[in-house]
C-alpha positions in Angstrom: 5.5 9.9 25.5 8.5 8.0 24.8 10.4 9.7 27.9 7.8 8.8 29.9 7.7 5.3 28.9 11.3 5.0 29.7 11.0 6.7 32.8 8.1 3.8 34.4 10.8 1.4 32.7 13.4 2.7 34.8 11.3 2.5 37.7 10.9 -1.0 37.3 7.3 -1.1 35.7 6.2 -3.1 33.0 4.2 -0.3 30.7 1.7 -0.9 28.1 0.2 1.1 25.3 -0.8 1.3 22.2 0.7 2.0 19.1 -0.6 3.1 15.5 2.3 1.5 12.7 2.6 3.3 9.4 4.9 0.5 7.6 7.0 1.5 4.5 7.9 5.0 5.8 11.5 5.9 4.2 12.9 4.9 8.1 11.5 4.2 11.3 10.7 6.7 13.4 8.0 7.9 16.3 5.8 10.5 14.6 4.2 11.3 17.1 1.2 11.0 19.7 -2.5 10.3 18.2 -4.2 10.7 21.9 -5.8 8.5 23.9 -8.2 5.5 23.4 -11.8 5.2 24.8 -10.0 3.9 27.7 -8.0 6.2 27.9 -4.9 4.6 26.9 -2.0 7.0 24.9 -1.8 5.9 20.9 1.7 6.3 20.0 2.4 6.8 16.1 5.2 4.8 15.1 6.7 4.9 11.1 8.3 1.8 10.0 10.6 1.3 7.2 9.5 -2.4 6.8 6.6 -3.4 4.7 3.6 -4.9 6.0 4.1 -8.4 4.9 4.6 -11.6 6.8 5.4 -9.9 10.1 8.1 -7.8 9.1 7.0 -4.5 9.8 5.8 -6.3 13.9 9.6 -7.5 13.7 10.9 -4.1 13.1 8.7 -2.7 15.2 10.1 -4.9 18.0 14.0 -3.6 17.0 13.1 0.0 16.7 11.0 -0.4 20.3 14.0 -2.2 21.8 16.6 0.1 20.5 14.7 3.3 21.4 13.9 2.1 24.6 17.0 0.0 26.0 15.4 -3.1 26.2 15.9 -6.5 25.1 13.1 -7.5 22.2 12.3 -10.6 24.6 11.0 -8.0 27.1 9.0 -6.7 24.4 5.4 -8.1 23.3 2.6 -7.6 20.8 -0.4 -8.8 22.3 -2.7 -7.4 20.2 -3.1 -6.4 16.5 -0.5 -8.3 15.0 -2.3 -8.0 11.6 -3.5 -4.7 12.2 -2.2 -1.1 12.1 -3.5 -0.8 15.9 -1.3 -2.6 18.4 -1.3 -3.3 22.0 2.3 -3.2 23.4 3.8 -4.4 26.9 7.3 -4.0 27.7 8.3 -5.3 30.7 11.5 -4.0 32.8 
């Protein structure tokens, strides 16, 4: 899933997703791919090595999205779930 997110990126499209965290892994990493929402939206599963506590696991989140992806964090946005494991993501180009 991440290929293909990087491949609408390169196109030019902004993308949006969701993604499952697991913070306090031993790193960050993508685990893997959960399926799809009921509408039909992909559920990435993301590990984070940052604990869940004042935002830092949604700040590392952000790094290890732009550092994976080639983005800038700016370009990157929560814009839903920021106190849950369940977040909605959109990256713009």
């Amino acid at each position: 899933m991440i290929d293909q997110i990087k491949q609408r990126l390169a196109k030019g499209e902004t993308v949006r997703f969701k993604v499952k965290v697991v913070p306090g892994s031993s790193r960050s990493m993508v685990a893997g791919t959960l399926g799809t929402d009921a509408t039909g939206t992909d559920i990435l599963k993301i590990k984070i090595a940052a604990a869940p506590e004042k935002g830092k696991a949604n700040a590392e989140l952000i790094e290890f999205l732009s550092e994976t992806l080639s983005v800038p964090k700016n370009h990157i946005l929560i814009v839903s779930g920021h106190t849950s494991p369940l977040k909605t993501i959109i990256i713009s180009p």
